[in-house]
C-alpha positions in Angstrom: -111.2 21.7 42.1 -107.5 22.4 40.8 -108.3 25.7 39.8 -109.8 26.5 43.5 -106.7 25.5 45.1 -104.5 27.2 42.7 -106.4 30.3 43.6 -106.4 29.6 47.0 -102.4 28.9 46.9 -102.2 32.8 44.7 -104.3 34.5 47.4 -102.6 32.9 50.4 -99.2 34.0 49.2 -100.2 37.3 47.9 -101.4 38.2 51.4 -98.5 36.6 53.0 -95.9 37.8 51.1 -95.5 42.0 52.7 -96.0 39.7 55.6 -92.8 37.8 55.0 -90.9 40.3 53.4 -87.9 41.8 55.5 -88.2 45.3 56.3 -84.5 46.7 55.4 -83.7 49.8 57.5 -82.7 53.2 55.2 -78.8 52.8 55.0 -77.4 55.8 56.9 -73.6 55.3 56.2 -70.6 56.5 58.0 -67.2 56.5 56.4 -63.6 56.4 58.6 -60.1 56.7 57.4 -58.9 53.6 59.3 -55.2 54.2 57.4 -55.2 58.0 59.0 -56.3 56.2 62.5 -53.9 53.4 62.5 -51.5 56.4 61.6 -52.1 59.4 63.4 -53.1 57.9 67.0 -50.7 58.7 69.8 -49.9 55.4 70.4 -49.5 53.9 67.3 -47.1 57.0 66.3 -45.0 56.0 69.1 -45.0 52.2 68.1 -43.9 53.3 64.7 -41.0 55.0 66.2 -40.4 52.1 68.2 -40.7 49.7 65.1 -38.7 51.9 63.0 -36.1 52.4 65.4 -35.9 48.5 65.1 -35.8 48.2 61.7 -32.8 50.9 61.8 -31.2 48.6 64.1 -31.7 45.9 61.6 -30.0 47.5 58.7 -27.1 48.9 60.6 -26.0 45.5 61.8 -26.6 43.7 58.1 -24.4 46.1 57.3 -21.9 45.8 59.9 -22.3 42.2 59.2 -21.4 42.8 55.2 -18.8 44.9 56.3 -17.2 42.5 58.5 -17.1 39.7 55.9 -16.7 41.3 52.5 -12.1 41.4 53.4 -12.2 37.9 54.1 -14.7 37.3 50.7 -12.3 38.7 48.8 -9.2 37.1 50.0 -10.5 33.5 49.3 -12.0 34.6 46.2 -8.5 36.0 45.2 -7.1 32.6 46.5 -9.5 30.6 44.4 -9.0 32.8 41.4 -5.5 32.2 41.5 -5.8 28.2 41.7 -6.6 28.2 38.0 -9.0 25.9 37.9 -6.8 23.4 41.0 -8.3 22.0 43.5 -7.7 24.0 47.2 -5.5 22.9 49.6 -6.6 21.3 53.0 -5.8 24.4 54.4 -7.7 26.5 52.4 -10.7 24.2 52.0 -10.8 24.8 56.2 -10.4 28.4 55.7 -13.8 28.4 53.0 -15.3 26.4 55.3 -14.8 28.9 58.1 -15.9 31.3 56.3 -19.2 29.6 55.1 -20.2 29.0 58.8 -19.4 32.8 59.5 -21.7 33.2 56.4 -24.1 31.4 57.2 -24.5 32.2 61.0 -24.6 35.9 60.3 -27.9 35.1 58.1 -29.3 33.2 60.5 -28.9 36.3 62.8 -30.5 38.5 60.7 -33.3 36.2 59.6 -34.2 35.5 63.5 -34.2 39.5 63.9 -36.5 40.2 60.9 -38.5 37.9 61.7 -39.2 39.4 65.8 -39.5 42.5 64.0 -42.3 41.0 61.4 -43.8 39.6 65.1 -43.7 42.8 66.3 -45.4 44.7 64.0 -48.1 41.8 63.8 -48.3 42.3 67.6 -48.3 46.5 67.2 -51.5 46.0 64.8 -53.4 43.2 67.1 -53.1 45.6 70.0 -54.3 48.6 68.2 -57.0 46.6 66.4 -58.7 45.1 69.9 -58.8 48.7 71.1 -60.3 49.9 67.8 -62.5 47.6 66.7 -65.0 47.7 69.7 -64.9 51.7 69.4 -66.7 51.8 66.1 -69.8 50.6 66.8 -70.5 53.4 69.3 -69.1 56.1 67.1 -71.3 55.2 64.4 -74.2 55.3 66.6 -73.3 58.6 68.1 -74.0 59.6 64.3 -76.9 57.6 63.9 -75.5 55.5 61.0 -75.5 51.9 60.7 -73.2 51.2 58.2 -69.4 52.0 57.9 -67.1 52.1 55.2 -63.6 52.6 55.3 -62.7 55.7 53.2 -60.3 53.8 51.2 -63.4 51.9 49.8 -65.5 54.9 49.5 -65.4 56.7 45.8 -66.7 59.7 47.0 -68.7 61.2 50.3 -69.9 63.8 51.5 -67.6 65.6 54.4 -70.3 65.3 57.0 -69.9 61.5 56.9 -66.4 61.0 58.1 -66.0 60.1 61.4 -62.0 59.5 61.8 -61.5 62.4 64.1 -64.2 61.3 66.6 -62.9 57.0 66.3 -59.1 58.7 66.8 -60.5 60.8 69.6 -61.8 57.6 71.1 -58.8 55.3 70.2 -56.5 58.0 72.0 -58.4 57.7 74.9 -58.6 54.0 74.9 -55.1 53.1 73.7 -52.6 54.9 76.1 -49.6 52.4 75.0 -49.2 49.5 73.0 -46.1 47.3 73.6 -44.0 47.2 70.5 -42.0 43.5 71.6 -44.1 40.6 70.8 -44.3 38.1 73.6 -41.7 34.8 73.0 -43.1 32.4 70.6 -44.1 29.0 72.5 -42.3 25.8 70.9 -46.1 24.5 70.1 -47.2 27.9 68.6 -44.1 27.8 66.1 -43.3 24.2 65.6 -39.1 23.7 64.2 -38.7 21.0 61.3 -42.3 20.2 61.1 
C-alpha cells in the first residue's frame, strides 16, 4: 500500500512539475550610459553650470573670508608669542575673544552655504532622475529588450545594444529645465539640536 502511494506521489509530481515550472522569457538586454545621460542632457549641462557657478562662489568667499582674518591671526598670535608663557591681559583676552566669534561665525557661513549647495545638487539629481526614470521602460521596449543594464556594470556589449542616445533624446525632450535652488528646508524636515 506504501509503495502505491509513493508511486502515486512520483507520478503526480512528475506530471505536475513542467506544469509548475515558470516559463522565463529569453533575456534580450539593453545597456545605457546613465553617467553620459546625467552628463550630456541639455538640462543637466546647464544645472552643472549653475551648480559650478555656486561652488565658485563658495570658494571665492572662503577665501575672502581667510583673507580677511589671517592680519588679525597673526597680530594676536604675535601678541601671545610675546607674553612668554604670561597670562593675557583683559584687554587682550576681549580682543581673542573677538576674534574667535569672527572665527567662528565665518565657518558657520560657509558650513550653511555648503551645505545649500549639497541640497542643491541633491535636488539637481531628484529632478533629472523623475524625468528619467519613467523614460526607460519605453526605450527599452522600443528595442524589444527587457532588461537594462547600466554600461558602467556591463563588461563588454555589443554596440547595437546601447541605447543612451535614444534615453538622452527622450530626457531632452522631457526635461526642458531643472531648477538648480533646492526649496527651503521645513523646521520638521531638518530638526536643530535633536
Amino acid at each position: 500500500m506504501k509503495n502505491r502511494i509513493a508511486a502515486a506521489l512520483i507520478a503526480a509530481s512528475a506530471l505536475a512539475s513542467p506544469a509548475l515550472a515558470q516559463r522565463v522569457p529569453a533575456a534580450q538586454v539593453a545597456v545605457v550610459d546613465l553617467e553620459r545621460v546625467g552628463r550630456e542632457c541639455n538640462a543637466c549641462k546647464t544645472a552643472s553650470a549653475a551648480l559650478q557657478s555656486q561652488v565658485n562662489a563658495f570658494n571665492t568667499r572662503r577665501q575672502t573670508l581667510t583673507t580677511q582674518l589671517q592680519p588679525e591671526r597673526q597680530q594676536l598670535q604675535t601678541a601671545v608669542t610675546a607674553l612668554a608663557g604670561k597670562q593675557p591681559d583683559a584687554a587682550l583676552t576681549q580682543r581673542i575673544q573677538a576674534f574667535q566669534q569672527k572665527e567662528s561665525t565665518a565657518a558657520q557661513e560657509l558650513e550653511r552655504q555648503q551645505t545649500q549647495i549639497q541640497r542643491n545638487q541633491a535636488y539637481i539629481s531628484q529632478q533629472i532622475n523623475a524625468k528619467l526614470v519613467p523614460l526607460l521602460q519605453p526605450a527599452m521596449e522600443r528595442r524589444g529588450a527587457n532588461v537594462l543594464v547600466d554600461t558602467g556594470a556591463a563588461l563588454r556589449f555589443a554596440p547595437g545594444l546601447d541605447i543612451t542616445n535614444d534615453v538622452l533624446a527622450d530626457l531632452n525632450g522631457a526635461l526642458t529645465s531643472v531648477s538648480t535652488t533646492a526649496p527651503a528646508q521645513t523646521q520638521q524636515q531638518n530638526p536643530q539640536g535633536r
